[in-house]
FILOLO-28653 format. One record per residue: residue number from 1; residue in three letters; chain; z, y, x of N, C-alpha, C in turn. Coordinates in steps of 0.2 Angstrom, whole numbers. Each point is the difference from the previous one (the first is absolute). Layout:
fise resi=NUM	resn=ALA	chain=A	n_z=Z	n_y=Y	n_x=X	ca_z=Z	ca_y=Y	ca_x=X	c_z=Z	c_y=Y	c_x=X $
...
END
This chain:
fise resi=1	resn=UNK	chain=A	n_z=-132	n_y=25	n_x=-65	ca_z=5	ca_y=-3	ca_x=4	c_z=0	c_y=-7	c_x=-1 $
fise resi=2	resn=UNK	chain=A	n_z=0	n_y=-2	n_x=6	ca_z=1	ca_y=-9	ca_x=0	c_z=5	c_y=-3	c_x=-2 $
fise resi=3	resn=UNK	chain=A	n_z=3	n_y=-4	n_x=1	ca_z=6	ca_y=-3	ca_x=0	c_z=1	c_y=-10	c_x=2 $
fise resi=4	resn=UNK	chain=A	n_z=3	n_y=-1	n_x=5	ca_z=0	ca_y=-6	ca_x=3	c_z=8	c_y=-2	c_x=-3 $
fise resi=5	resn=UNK	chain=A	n_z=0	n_y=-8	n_x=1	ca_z=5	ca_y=-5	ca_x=-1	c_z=3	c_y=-3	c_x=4 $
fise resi=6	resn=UNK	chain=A	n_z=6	n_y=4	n_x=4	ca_z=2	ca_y=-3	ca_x=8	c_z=6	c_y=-7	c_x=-3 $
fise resi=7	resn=UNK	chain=A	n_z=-1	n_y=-4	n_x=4	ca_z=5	ca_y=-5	ca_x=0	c_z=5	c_y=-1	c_x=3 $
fise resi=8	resn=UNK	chain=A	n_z=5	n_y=3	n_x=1	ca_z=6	ca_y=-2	ca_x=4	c_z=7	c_y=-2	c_x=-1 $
fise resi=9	resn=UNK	chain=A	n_z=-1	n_y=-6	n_x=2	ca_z=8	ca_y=-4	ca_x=0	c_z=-3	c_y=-5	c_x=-6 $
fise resi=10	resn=UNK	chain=A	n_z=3	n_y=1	n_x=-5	ca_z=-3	ca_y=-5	ca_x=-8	c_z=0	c_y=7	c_x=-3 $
fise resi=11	resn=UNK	chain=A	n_z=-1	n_y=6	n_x=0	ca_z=-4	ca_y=6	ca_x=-5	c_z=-7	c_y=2	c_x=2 $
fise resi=12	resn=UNK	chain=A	n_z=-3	n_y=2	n_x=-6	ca_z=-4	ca_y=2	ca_x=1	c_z=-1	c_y=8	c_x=-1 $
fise resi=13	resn=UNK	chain=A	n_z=-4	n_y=6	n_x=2	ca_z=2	ca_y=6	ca_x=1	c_z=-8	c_y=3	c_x=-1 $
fise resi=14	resn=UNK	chain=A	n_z=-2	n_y=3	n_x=-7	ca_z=-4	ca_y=4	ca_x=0	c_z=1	c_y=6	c_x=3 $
fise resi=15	resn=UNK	chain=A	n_z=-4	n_y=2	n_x=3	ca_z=-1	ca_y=7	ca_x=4	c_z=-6	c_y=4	c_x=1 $
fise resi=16	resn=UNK	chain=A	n_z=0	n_y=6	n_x=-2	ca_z=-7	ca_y=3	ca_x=-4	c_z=-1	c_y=3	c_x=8 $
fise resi=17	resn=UNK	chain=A	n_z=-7	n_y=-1	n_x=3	ca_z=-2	ca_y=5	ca_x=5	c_z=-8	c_y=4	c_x=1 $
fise resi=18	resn=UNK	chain=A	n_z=-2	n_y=4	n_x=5	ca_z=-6	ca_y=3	ca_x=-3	c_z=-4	c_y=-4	c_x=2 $
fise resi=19	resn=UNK	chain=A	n_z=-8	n_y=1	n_x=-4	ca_z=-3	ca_y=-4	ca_x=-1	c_z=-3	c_y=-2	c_x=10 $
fise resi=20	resn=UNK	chain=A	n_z=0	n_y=-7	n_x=-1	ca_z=-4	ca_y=-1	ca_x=7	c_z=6	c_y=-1	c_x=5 $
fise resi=21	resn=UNK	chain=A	n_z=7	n_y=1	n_x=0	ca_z=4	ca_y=-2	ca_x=2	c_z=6	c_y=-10	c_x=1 $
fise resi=22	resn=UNK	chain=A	n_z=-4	n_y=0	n_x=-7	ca_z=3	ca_y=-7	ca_x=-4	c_z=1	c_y=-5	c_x=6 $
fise resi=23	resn=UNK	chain=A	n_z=-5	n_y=0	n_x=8	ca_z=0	ca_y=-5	ca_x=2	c_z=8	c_y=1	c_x=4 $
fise resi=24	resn=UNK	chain=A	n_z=-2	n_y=7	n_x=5	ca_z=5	ca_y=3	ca_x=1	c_z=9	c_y=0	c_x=-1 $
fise resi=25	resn=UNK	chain=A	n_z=-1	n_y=0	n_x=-5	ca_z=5	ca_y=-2	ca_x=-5	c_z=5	c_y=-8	c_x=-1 $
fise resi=26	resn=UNK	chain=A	n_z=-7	n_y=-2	n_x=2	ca_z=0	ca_y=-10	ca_x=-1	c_z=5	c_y=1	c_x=6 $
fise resi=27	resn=UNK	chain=A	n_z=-2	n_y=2	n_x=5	ca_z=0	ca_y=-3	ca_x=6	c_z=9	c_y=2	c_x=2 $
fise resi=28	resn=UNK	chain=A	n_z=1	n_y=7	n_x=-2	ca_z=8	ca_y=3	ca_x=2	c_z=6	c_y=-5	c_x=-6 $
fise resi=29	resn=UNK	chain=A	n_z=-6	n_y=-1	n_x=-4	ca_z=6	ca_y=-3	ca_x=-4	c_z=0	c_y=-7	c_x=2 $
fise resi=30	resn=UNK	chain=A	n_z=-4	n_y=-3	n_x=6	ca_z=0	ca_y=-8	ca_x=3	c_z=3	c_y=2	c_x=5 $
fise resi=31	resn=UNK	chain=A	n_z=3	n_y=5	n_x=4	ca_z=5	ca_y=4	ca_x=4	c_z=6	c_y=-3	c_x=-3 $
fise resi=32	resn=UNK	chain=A	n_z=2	n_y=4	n_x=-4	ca_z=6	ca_y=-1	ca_x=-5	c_z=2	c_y=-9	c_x=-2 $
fise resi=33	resn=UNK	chain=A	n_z=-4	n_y=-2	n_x=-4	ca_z=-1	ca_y=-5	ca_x=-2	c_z=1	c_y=-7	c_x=5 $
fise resi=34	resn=UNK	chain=A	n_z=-2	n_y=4	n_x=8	ca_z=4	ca_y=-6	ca_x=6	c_z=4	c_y=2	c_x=3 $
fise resi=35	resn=UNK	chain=A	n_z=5	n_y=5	n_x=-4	ca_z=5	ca_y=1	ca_x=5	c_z=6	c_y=-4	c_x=-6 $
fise resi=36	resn=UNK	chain=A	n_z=-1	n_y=-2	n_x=-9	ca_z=4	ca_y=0	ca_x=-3	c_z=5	c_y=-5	c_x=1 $
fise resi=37	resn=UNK	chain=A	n_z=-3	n_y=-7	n_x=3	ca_z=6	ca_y=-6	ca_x=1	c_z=6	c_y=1	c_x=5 $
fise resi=38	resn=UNK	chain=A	n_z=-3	n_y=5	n_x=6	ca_z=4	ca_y=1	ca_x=3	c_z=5	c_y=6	c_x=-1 $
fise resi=39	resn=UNK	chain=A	n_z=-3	n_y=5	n_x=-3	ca_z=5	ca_y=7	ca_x=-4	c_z=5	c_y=-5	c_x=-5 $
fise resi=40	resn=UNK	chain=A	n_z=-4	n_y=-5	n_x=-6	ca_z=7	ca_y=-4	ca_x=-2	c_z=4	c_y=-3	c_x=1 $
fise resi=41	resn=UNK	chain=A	n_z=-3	n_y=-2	n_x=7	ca_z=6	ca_y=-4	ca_x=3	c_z=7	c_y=4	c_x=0 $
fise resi=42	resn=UNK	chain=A	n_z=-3	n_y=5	n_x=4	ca_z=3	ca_y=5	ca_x=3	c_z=7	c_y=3	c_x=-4 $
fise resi=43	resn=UNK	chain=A	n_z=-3	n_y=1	n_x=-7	ca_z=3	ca_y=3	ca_x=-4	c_z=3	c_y=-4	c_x=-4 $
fise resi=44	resn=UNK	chain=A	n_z=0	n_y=-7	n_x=1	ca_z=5	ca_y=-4	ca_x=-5	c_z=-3	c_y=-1	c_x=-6 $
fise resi=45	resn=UNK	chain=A	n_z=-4	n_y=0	n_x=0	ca_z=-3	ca_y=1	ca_x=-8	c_z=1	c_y=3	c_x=-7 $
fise resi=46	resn=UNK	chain=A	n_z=4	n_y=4	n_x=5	ca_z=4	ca_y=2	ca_x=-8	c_z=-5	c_y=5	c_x=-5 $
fise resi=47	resn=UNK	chain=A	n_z=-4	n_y=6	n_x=4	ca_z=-5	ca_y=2	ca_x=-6	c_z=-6	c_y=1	c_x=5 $
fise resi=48	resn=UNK	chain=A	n_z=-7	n_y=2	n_x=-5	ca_z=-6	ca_y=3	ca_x=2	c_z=1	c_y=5	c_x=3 $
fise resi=49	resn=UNK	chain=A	n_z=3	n_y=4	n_x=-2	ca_z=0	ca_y=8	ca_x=2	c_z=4	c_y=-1	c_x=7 $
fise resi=50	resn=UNK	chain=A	n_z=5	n_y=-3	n_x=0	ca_z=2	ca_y=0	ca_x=8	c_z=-4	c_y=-4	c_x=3 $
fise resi=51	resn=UNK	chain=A	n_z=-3	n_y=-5	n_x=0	ca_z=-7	ca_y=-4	ca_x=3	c_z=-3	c_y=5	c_x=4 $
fise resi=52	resn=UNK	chain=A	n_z=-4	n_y=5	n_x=-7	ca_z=-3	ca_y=4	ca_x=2	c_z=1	c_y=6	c_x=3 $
fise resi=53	resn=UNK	chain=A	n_z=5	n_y=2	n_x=-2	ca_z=4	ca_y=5	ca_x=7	c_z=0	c_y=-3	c_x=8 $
fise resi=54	resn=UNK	chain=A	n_z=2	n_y=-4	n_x=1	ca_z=0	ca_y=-4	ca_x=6	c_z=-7	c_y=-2	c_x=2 $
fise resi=55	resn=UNK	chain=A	n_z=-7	n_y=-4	n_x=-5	ca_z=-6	ca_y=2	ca_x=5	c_z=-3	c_y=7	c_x=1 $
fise resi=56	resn=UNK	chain=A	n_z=4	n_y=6	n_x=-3	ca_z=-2	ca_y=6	ca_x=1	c_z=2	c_y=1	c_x=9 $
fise resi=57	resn=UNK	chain=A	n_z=6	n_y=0	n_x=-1	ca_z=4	ca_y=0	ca_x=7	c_z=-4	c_y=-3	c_x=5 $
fise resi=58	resn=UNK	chain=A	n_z=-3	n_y=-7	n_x=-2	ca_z=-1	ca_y=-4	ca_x=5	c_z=-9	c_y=6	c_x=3 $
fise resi=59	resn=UNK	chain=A	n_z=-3	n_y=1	n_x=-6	ca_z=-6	ca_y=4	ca_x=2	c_z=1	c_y=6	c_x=2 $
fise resi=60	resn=UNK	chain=A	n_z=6	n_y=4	n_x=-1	ca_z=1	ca_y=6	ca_x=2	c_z=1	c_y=-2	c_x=7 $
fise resi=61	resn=UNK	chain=A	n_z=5	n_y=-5	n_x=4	ca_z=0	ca_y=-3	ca_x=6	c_z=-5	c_y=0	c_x=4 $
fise resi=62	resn=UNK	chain=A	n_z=-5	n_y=-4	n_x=-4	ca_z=-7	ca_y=-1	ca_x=4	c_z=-2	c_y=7	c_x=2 $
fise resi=63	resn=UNK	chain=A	n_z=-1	n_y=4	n_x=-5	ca_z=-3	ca_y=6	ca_x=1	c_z=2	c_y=2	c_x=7 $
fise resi=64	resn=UNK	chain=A	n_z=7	n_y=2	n_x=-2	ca_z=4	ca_y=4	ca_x=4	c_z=-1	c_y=-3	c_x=11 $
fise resi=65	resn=UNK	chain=A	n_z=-1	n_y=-8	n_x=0	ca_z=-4	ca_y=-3	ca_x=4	c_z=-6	c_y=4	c_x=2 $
fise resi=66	resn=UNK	chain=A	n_z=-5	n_y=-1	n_x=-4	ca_z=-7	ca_y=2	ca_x=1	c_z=0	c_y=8	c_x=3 $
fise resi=67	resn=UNK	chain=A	n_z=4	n_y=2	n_x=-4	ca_z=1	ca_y=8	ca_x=1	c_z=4	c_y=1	c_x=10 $
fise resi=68	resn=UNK	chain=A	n_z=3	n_y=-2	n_x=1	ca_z=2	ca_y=-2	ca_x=4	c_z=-4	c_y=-2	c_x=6 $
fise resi=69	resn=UNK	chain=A	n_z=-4	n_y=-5	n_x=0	ca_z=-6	ca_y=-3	ca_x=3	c_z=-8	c_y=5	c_x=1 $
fise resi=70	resn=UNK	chain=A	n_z=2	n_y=6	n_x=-7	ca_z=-8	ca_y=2	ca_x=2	c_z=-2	c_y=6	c_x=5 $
fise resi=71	resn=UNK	chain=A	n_z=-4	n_y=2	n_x=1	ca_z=-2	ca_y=5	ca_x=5	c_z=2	c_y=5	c_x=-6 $
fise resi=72	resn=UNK	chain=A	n_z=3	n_y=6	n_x=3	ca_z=0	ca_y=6	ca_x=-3	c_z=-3	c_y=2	c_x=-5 $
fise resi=73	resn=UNK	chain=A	n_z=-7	n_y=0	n_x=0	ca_z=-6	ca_y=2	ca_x=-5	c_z=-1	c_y=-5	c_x=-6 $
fise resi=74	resn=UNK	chain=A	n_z=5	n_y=-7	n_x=0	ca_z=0	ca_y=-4	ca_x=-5	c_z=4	c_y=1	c_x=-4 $
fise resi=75	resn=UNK	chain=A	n_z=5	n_y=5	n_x=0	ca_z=8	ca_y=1	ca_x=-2	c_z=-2	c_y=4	c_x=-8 $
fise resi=76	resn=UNK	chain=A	n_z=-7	n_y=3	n_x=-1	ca_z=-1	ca_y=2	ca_x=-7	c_z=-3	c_y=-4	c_x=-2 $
fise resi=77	resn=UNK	chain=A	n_z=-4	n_y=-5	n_x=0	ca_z=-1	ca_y=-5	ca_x=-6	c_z=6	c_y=-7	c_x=1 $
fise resi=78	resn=UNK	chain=A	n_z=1	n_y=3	n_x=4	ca_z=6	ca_y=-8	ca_x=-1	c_z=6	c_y=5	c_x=-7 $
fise resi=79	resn=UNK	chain=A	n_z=0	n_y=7	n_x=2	ca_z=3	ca_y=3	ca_x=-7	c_z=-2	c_y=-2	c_x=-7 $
fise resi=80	resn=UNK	chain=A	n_z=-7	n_y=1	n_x=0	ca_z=-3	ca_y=0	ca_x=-5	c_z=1	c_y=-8	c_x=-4 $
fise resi=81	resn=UNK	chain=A	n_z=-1	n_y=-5	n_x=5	ca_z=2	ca_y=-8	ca_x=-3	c_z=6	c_y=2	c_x=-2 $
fise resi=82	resn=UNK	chain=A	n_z=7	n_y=2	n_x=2	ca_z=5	ca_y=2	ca_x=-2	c_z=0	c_y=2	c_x=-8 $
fise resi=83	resn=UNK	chain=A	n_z=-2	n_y=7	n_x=0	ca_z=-1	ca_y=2	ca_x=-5	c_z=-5	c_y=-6	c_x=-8 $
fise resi=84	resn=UNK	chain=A	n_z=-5	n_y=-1	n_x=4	ca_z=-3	ca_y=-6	ca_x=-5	c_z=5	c_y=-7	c_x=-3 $
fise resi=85	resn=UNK	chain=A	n_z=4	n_y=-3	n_x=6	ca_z=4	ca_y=-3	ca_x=-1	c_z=6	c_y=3	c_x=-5 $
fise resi=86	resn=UNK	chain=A	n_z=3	n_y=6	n_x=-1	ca_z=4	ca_y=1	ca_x=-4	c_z=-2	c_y=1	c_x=-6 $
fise resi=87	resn=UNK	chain=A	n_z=-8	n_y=0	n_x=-1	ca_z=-2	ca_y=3	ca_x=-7	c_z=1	c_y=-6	c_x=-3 $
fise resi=88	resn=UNK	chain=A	n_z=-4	n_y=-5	n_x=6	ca_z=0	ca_y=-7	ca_x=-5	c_z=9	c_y=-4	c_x=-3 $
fise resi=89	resn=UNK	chain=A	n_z=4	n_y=2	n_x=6	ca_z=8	ca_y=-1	ca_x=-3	c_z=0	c_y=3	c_x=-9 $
fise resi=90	resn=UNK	chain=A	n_z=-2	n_y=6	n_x=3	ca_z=1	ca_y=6	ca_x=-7	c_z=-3	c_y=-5	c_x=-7 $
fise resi=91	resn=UNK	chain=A	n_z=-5	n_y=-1	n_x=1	ca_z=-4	ca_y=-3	ca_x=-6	c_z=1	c_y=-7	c_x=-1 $
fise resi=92	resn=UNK	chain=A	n_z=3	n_y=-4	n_x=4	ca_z=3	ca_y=-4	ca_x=-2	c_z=6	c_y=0	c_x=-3 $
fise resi=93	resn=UNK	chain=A	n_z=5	n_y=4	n_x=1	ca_z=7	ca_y=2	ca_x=-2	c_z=-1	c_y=2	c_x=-8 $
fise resi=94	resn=UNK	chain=A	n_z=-4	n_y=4	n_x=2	ca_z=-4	ca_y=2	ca_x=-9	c_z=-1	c_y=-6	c_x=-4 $
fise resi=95	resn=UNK	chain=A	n_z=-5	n_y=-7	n_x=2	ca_z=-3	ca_y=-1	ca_x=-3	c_z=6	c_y=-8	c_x=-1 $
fise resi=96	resn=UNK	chain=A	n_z=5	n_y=-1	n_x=5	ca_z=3	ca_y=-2	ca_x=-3	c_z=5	c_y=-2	c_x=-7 $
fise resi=97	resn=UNK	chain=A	n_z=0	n_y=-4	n_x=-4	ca_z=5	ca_y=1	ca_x=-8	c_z=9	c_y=2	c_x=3 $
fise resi=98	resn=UNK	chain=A	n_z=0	n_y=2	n_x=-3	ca_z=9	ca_y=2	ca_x=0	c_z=4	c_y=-7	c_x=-1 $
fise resi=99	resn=UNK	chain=A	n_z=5	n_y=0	n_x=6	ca_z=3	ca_y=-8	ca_x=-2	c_z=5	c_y=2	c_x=-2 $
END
């Protein structure tokens, strides 16, 4: 198993994935990573975890756009990104330290 060091906001966030994925990886967490100044705004700054609830929301909105816009026959891998998107919440939420 691989594992990559995403950067988002001022943390940094190791994340173990399989092997040959790592760029992959890079990329969704430079997804996250551009939505952070504006989810802080958003949120007042009061913590990370609401930050990142909020750019969850904001990419679950996007989806939800896309999913909306695609022809019928797009509507199961646009699931599937869903589904990939929640793992990587999941593992981050993991791998973040207890405040």
């Amino acid at each position: 198993m691989a594992e990559v060091t995403l950067r988002i906001g001022d943390r940094d966030h190791r994340v173990g994935c399989a092997d040959g994925q790592e760029a992959h990886l890079i990329w969704l967490g430079k997804l996250v990573a551009g939505r952070w100044d504006a989810a802080q705004r958003a949120s007042g700054g009061v913590n990370g975890e609401r930050t990142m609830l909020l750019i969850a929301l904001m990419l679950a909105d996007a989806l939800n756009d896309a999913e909306a816009r695609a022809p019928t026959g797009e509507h199961p891998l646009l699931g599937q990104l869903a589904d990939r998107l929640e793992a990587l919440a999941t593992a981050l939420e993991q791998d973040a330290p207890n405040a």
